[in-house]
Every structure is written in C-alpha cells, then in structure tokens.
N, C-alpha and C positions, 0 to 999 in steps of 0.2 A: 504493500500500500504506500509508503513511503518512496517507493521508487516510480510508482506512479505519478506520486504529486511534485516530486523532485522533478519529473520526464513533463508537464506540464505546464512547469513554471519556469524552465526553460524556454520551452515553447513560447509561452506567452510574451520573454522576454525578447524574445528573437525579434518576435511578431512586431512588437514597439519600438523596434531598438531607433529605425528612423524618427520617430518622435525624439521632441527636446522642449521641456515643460517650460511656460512661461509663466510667469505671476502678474497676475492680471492686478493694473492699477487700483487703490482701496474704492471708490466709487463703484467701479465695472463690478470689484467680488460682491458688494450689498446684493446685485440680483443674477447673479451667479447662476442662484438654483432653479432661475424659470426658464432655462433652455431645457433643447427637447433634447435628452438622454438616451433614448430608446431607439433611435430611428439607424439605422446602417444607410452608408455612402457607400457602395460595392466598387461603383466606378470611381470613385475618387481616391480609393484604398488601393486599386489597380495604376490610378497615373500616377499616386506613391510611388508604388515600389520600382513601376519605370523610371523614377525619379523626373518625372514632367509633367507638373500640375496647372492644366489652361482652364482659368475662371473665368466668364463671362455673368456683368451683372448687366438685368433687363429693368428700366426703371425711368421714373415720372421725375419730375423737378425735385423731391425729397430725399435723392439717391443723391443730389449734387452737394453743393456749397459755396455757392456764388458767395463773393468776396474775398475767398481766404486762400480757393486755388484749388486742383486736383488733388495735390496732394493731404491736402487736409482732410480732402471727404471719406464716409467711410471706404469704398472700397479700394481705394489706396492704401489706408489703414491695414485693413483687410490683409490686403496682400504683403504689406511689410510682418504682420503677424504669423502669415503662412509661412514667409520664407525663415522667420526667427524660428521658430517651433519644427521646422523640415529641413535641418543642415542637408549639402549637398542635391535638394531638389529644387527643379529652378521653376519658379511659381510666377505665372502670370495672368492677373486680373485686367481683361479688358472691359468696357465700358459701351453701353448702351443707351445712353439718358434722354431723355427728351420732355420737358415740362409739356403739361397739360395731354400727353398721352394717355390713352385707356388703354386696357388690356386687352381688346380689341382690335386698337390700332398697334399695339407693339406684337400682336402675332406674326405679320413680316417681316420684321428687322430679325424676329426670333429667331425664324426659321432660315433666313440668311447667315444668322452666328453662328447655329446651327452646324450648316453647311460649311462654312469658311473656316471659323477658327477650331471647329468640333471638341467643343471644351468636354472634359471631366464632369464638371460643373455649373449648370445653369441658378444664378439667383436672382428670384424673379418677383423684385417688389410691384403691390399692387393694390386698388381700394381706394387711396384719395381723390383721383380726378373723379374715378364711378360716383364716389359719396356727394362729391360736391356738383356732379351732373345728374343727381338721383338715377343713375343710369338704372334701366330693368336686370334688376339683380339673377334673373333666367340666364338672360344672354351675359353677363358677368361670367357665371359659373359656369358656359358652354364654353364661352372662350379660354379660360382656367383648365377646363379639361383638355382641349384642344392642346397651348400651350405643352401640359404639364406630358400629355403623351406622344407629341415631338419630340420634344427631350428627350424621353426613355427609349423612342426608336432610334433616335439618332447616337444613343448609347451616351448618355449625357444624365449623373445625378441633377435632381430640382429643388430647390429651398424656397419655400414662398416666404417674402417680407410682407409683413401687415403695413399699414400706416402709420405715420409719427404722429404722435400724442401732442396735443396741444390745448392748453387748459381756456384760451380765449374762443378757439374754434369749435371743441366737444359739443357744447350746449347749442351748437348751429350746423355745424353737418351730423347728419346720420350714419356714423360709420358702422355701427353696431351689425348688421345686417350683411354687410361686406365681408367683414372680421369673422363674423360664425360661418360665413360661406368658404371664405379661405380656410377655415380649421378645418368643416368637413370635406374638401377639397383634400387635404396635408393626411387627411384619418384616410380617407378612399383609395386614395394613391397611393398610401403609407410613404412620406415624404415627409421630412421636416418642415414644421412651419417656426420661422424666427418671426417669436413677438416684440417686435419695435415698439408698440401702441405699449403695450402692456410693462414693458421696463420701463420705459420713459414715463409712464403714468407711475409709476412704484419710486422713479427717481424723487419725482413734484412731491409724493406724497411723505417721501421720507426727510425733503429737505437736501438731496444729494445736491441737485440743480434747482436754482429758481426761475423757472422757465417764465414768470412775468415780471423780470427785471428790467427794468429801464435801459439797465446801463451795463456792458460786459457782455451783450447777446454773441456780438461773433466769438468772441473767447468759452464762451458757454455751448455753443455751435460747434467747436472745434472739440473741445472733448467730449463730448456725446458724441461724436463723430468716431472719434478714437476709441471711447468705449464699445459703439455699435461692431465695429471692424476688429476689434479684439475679441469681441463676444460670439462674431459669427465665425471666426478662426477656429476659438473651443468648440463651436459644433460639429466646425469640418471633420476637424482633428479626431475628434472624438466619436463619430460616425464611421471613419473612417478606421479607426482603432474597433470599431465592434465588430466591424464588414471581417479584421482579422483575426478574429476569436475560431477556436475549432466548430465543425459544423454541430457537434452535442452543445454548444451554447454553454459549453465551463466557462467561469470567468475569474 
C-alpha cells in the first residue's frame, strides 16, 4: 500500500512539475475561493506540455482599459501571469475587443480566431452590451451555444466572462438574466465560467476597492485589472493541473 501511494505521488509530481506557484496579491486572495475549481482544460493541459500556450480573448469595451494602455488590461495581465506560473512555455494572449459588441456580432471574428491563430484557449466575455440592449435573452443563449461549440470543434478550451460589476449601473441595467444564462450555459457545456460580476461585487462589499470614488479611478482600474488577469491564470493553471490527474480521479 505504501508503494502505491509512494508510485502516485510521484506521478502527480511529474504531472505538475511544469507548474510554478504564484502568490496572488492580498486583494486578489480575499476572493480566491469563488473561482471554479472543478472544471478541467484538457486542451490547454495538452499546449502545456507542448510547451505552446495560444490564448485568445473575445470581448466588449470591458475586456479593455482605455487610458492606461494594453498592457495594463486584464488580458495582458493575464498572460504575464501564465508565462510566470509556466517557466519554459511560451504563452500568448491575443486580443479581440471591440466596444459595444454583442455576442452575436462577435461570433465572426470568433470563428476567424478560430481558424487563424487556433488557440488552446478561447475567453469569451459577454452580457453587458445584451443587458444594456435588453437584447432577447433566447437568441443570447443560441448565440452562446453556437460560440461555445466552435471552440470545442475547433479543439479550443472556453471560459465565459460575466460582466463587470458596477454599483452606479446595477440598479439600471438588468444583468441578472444574462449572468444565470451564462452559468447554465458554463453547467451545459461543462466549461468554466469566470465571475467578474461576482468578485468585483465581493471586492465593493468588502471594502477591497471603492468602486464610487471620485478620485484614483484609473489607479483602481488598473488593479482590478491585475487582479482579474491573475485570477483567470489560477483557473487556467489549475484546470489544467486536473485535465493531468490519472483517469481514476486520485488526487
């Protein structure tokens, strides 16, 4: 029995050995615990171990960060926290953005990334322009499917982003109805969904960020930005770390 678990844990170390743990800034660990744990990245576990990780994010004006530059937004984040955590693998997050885009209009560009750059990884925020176009949440969730099963044939993992939380906005668009659509969307598919909405609402309410400050907004911009792009790294990473678990599911 001991030579079992000895033979085992071995294994598992193997398994990880490309992994290299980061310590996530004290803001980013406060909500640590509401990422999704359970989900496996098979494909993204696979451009590991080729050591070539190509991430493409699909996304609306809230994916950016006007003022402060590329590099501040999250998925430059993003990918400076892949390549920290993945010595030796050469990680590249390209960019898709376009404000006032719906889920609808970004199924072509999708399926052009798709094709072109054939990422590992598609992540694919979505919900804000819908909520503030009350768009018919039907054709929402047709589009969603469509999306999310390009990706999978195109052998591409998917993450859905919800939308950013904003305490001046809540009480006037109706996200609510988008957000449960995205979950059962992430449940159906079995895909992760990163809650944006949902941290950043956890941040306001803890005090982390004061998201109706007058004063300091791009500075406050930029690390929620940093934290967002840290926090969707720990998902990769770690979806991708279960996709390597043996197939009996020891861990």
């Amino acid at each position: 029995m001991r030579g079992v678990i000895i033979a085992l844990a071995v294994a598992l170390s193997g398994a990880c050995a490309t992994f290299a743990k980061a310590e996530l800034p004290a803001p980013c660990r406060v909500v640590e615990h509401q990422l999704d744990r359970e989900t496996a990245l098979p494909r993204v576990a696979k451009a590991i171990a080729n050591k070539k990780l190509d991430v493409v994010v699909i996304g609306a004006g809230s994916s950016s960060l006007p003022g402060s530059g590329a590099d501040k937004a999250y998925p430059a984040r993003l990918e400076a926290a892949l390549s920290e955590q993945l010595p030796g693998v050469t990680v590249k997050v390209a960019t898709d953005i376009k404000p006032g885009r719906t889920v609808a209009d970004a199924l072509k560009p999708l399926f052009s990334n798709l094709a072109s750059i054939k990422p590992a990884l598609t992540i694919w925020q979505a919900g804000t322009v819908e909520a503030m176009r009350s768009v018919d949440v039907d054709a929402f969730s047709a589009a969603l499917d469509q999306g999310i099963d390009a990706g999978r044939r195109a052998g591409s993992d998917v993450i859905l982003v919800n939308a950013q939380y904003s305490p001046r906005t809540e009480s006037i668009i109706a996200l609510g109805a988008y957000s449960d659509n995205m979950r059962w969307a992430a449940l159906r598919h079995e895909i992760p969904l990163f809650d944006r909405f949902g941290l950043m609402k956890s941040w306001a309410e803890l005090g982390t960020f004061d998201f109706t400050a007058k004063t300091g907004k791009l500075e406050i911009a930029e690390q929620v930005h940093d934290c967002i792009g840290r926090l969707l790294a720990d998902l990769v990473i770690n979806g991708a770390k279960i996709s390597e678990l043996p197939a009996n599911g020891a861990r």
